[in-house]
DOPAKE-488310 format. One record per residue (C-alpha): residue number from 1; x, y negated, z. Coordinates in nm, 3 decimals. Layout:
BEGIN
<site i="NUM" xx="X" yy="Y" zz="Z"/>
...
END
This chain:
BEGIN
<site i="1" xx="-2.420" yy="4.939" zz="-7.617"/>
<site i="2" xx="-2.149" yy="5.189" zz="-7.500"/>
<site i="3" xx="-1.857" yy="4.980" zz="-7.652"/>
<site i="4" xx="-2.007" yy="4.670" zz="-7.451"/>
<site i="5" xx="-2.070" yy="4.852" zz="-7.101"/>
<site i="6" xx="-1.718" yy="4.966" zz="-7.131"/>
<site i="7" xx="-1.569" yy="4.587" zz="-7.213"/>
<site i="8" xx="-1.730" yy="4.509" zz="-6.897"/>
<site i="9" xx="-1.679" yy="4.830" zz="-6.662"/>
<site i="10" xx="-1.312" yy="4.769" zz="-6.756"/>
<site i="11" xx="-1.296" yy="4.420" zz="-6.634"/>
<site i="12" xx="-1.494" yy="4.486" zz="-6.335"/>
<site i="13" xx="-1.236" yy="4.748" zz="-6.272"/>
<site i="14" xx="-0.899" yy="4.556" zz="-6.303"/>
<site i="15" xx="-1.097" yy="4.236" zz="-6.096"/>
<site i="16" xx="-1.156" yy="4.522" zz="-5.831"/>
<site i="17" xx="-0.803" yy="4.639" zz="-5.823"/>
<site i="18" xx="-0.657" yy="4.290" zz="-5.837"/>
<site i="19" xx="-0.832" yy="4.224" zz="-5.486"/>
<site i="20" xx="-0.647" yy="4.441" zz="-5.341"/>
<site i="21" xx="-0.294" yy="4.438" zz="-5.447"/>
<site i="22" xx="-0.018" yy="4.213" zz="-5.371"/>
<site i="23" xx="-0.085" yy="3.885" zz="-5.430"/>
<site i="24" xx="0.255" yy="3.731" zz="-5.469"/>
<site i="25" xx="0.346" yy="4.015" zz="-5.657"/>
<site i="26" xx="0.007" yy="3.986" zz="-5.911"/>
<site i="27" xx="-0.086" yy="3.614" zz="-5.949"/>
<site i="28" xx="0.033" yy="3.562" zz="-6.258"/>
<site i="29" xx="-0.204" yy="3.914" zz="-6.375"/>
<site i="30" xx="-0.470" yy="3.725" zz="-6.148"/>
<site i="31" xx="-0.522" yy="3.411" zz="-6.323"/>
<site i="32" xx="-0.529" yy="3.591" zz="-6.629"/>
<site i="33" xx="-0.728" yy="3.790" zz="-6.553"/>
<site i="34" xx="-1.002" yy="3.528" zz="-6.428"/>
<site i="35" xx="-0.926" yy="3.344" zz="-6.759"/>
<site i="36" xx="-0.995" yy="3.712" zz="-6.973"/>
<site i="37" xx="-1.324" yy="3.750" zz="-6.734"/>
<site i="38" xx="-1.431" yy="3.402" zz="-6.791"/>
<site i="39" xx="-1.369" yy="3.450" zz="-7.191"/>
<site i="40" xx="-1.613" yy="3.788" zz="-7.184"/>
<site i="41" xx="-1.870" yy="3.643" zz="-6.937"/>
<site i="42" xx="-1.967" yy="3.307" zz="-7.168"/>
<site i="43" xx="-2.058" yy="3.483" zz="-7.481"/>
<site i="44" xx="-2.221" yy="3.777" zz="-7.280"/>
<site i="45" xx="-2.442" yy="3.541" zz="-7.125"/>
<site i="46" xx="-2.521" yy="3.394" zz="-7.449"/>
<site i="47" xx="-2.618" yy="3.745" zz="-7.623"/>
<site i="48" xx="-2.805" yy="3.864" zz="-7.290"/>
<site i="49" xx="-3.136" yy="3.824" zz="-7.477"/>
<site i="50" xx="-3.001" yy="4.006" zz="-7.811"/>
<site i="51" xx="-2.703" yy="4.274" zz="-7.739"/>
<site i="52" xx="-2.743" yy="4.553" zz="-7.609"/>
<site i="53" xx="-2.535" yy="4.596" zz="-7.279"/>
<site i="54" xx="-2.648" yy="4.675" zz="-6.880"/>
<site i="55" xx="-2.709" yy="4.342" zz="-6.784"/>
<site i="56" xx="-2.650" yy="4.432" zz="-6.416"/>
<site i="57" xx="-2.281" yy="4.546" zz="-6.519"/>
<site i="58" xx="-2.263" yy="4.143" zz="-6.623"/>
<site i="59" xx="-2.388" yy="4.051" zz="-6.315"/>
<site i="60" xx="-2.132" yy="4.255" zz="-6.109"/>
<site i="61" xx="-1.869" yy="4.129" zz="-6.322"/>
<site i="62" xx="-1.988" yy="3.727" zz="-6.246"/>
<site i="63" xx="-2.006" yy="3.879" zz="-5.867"/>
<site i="64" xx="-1.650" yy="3.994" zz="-5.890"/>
<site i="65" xx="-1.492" yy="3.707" zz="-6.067"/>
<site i="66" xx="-1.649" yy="3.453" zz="-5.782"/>
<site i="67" xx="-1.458" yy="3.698" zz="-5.536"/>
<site i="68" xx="-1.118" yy="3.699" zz="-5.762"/>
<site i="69" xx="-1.137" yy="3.281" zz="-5.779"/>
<site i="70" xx="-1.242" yy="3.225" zz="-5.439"/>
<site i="71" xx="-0.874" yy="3.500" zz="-5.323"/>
<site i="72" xx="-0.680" yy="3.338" zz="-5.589"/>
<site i="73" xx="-0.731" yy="2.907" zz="-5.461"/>
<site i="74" xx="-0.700" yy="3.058" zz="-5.147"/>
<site i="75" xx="-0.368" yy="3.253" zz="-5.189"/>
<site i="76" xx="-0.273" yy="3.028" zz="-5.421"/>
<site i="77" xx="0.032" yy="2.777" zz="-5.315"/>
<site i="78" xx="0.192" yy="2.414" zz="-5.481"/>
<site i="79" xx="0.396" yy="2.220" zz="-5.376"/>
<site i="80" xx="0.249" yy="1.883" zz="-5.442"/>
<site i="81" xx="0.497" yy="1.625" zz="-5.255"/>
<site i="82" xx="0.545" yy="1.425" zz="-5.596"/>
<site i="83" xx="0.166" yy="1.382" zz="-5.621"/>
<site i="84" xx="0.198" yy="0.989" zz="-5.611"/>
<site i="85" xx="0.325" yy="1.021" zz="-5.964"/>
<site i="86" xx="0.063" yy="1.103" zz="-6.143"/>
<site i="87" xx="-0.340" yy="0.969" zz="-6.164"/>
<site i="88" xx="-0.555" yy="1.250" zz="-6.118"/>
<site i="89" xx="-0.846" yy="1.053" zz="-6.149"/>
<site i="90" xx="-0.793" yy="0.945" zz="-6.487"/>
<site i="91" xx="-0.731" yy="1.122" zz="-6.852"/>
<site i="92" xx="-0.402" yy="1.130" zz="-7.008"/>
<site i="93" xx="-0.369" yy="1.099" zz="-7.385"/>
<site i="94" xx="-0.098" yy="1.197" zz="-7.613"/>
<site i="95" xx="-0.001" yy="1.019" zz="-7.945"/>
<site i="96" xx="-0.167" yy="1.088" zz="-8.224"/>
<site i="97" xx="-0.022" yy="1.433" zz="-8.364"/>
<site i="98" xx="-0.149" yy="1.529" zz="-8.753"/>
<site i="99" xx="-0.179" yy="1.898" zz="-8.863"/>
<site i="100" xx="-0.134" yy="2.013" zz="-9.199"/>
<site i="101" xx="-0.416" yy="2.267" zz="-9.348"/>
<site i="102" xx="-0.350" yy="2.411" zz="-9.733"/>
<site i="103" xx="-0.649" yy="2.452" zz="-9.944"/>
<site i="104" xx="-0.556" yy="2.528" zz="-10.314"/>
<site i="105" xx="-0.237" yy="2.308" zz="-10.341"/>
<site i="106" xx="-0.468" yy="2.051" zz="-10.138"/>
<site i="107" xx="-0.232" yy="1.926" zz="-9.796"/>
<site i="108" xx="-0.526" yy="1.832" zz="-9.579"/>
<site i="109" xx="-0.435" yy="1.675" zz="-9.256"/>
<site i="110" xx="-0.652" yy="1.695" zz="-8.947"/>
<site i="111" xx="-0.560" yy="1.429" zz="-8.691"/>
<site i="112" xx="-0.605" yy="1.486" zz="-8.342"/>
<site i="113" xx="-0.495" yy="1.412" zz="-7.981"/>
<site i="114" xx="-0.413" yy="1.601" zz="-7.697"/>
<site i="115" xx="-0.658" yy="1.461" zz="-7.354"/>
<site i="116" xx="-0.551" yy="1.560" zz="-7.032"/>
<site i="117" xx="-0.643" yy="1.608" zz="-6.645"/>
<site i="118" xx="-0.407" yy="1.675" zz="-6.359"/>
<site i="119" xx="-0.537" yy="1.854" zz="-6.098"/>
<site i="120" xx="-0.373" yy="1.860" zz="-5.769"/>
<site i="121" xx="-0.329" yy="2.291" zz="-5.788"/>
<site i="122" xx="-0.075" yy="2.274" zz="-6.011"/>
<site i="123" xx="-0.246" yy="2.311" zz="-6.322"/>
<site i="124" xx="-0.423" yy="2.094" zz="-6.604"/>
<site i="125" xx="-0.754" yy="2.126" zz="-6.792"/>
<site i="126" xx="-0.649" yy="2.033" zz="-7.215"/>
<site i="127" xx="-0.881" yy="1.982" zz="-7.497"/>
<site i="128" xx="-0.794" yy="1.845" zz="-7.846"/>
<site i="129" xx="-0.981" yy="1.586" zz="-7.929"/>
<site i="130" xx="-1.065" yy="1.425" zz="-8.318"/>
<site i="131" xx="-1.094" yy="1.054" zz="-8.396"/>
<site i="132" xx="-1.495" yy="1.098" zz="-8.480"/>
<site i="133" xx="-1.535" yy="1.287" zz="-8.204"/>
<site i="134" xx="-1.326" yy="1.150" zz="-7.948"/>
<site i="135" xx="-1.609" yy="1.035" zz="-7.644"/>
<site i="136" xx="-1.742" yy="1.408" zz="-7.689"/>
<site i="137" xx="-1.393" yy="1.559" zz="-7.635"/>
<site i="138" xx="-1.362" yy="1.346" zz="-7.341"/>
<site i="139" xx="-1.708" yy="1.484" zz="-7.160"/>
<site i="140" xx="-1.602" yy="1.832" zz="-7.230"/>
<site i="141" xx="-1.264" yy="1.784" zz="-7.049"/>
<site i="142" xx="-1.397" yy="1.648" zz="-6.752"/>
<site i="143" xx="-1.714" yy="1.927" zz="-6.746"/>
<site i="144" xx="-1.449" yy="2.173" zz="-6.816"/>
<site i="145" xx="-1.332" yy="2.453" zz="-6.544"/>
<site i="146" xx="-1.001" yy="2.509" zz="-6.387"/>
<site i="147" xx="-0.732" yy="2.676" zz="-6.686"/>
<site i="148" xx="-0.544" yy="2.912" zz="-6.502"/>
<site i="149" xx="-0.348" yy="2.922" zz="-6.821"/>
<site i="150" xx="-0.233" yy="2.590" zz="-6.852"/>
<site i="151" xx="0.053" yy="2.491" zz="-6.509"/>
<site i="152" xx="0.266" yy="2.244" zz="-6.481"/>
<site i="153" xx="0.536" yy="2.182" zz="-6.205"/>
<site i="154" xx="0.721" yy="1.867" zz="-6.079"/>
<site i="155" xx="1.066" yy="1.800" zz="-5.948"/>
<site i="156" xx="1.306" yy="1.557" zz="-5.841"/>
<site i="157" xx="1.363" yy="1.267" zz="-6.032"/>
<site i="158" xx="1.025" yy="1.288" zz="-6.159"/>
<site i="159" xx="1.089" yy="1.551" zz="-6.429"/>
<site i="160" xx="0.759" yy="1.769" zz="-6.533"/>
<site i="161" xx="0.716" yy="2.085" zz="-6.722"/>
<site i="162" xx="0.403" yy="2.186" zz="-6.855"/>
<site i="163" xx="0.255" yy="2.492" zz="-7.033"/>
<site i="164" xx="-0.017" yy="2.569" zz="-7.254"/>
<site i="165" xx="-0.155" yy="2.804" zz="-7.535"/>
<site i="166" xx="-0.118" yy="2.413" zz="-7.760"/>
<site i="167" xx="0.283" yy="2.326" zz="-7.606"/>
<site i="168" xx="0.527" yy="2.332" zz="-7.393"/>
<site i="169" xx="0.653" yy="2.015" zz="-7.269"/>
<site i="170" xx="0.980" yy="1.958" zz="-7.051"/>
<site i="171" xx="0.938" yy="1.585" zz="-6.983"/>
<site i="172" xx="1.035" yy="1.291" zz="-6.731"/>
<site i="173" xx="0.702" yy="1.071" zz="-6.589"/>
<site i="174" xx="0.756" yy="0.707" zz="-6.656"/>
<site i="175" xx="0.542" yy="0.500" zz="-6.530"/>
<site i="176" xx="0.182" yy="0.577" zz="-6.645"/>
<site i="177" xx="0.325" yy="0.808" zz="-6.922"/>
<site i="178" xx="0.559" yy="1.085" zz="-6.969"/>
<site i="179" xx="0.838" yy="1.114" zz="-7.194"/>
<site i="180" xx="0.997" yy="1.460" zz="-7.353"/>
<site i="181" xx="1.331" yy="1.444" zz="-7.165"/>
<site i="182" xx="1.493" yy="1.531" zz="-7.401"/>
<site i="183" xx="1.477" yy="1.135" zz="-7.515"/>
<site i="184" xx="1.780" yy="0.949" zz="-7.300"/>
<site i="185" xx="1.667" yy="0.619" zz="-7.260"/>
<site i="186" xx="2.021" yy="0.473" zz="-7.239"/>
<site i="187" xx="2.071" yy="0.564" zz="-7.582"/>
<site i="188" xx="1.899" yy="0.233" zz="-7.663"/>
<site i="189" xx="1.960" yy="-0.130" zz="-7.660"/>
<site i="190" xx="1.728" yy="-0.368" zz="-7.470"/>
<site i="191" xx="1.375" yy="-0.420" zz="-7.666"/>
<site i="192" xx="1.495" yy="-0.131" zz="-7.901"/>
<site i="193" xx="1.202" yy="0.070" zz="-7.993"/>
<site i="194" xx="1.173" yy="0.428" zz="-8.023"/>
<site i="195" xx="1.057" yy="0.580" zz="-8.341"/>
<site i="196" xx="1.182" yy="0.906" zz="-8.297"/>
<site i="197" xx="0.928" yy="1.240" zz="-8.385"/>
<site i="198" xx="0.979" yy="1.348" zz="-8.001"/>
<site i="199" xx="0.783" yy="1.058" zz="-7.947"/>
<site i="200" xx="0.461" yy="1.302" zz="-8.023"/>
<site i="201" xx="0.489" yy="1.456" zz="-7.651"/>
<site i="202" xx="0.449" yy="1.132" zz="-7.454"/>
<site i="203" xx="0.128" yy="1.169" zz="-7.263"/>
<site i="204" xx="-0.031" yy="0.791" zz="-7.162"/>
<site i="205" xx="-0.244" yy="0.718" zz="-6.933"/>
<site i="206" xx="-0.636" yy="0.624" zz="-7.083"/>
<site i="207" xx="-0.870" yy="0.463" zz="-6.783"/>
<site i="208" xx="-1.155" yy="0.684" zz="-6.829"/>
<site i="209" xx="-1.476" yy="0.700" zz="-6.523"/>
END
């Protein structure tokens, strides 16, 4: 019970202090810290019947991490004049990327894409989603929160960068898609088409409601 009340005196603590400090100076420390709060309040709420812990600690915490969301969207600044680029209605996909997992001199591959949402903030909610369980990963994205975690930032020329715990893309949009940038499309001849690994980062659009 001790070790728990201090997990969440701590965090109650550094949300506190956060609130009043320099914002410019701390939003990077902000948004993780909403993202570290967020990761301790799910599973406390889901042990609140079982663990031992002050439950009303848990509900300051909550209390203070409304607060620290509600400063940080409203400090919070983008520059969003290249919004007509991308759908933020819609999902993005990526191609199909395959993992390798050993299991006594067994290669098993897991095949997955990356789904994606754009919001207009500046950042991106990301799930992986499997072939058998591909509708399901689709709900979860779109019922997910706000990742503080995962940014991305676009420039003249339509060229993107985007960052998360999964990749780090530097990229050009094209179209309903975006391309690695590293890929120079003059390289090719007309109706040439590109087989190239990089090809794994391209993000489509998929028409999802």
């Amino acid at each position: 019970m001790k070790e728990n009340n201090r997990i969440l005196r701590e965090l109650i603590e550094k949300s506190v202090a956060f609130q009043n400090k320099s914002f410019e100076r701390n939003s990077e420390n902000i948004r993780e810290q909403i993202m570290l709060n967020r990761e301790s309040i799910e599973p406390f709420e889901t042990w609140k019947k079982s663990a031992e812990f002050d439950k009303k600690l848990l509900t300051e915490l909550k209390y203070q991490q409304g607060k620290l969301i509600n400063l940080f969207n409203e400090k919070w600044s983008f520059n969003n004049k290249f919004e007509k680029l991308l759908d933020y209605k819609n999902i993005y996909e990526s191609q199909t990327e395959i993992s390798i997992e050993w299991h006594a001199n067994s290669a098993i591959p897991h095949i997955y894409k990356y789904i994606i949402q754009f919001e207009k903030n500046g950042f991106f909610k990301l799930q992986i989603a499997y072939p058998n369980f591909y509708e399901e990963g689709i709900q979860k994205l779109k019922s997910s929160k706000t990742n503080y975690r995962n940014l991305y930032e676009i420039k003249d020329g339509g060229e993107i960068s985007m960052t998360s715990e999964y990749f780090k893309l530097e990229g050009i949009i094209i179209g309903e898609g975006i391309i690695d940038k590293k890929i120079n499309l003059r390289d090719f001849k007309e109706r040439d088409k590109l087989t190239d690994p990089k090809m794994l980062t391209i993000v489509k659009r998929k028409n999802v409601t």
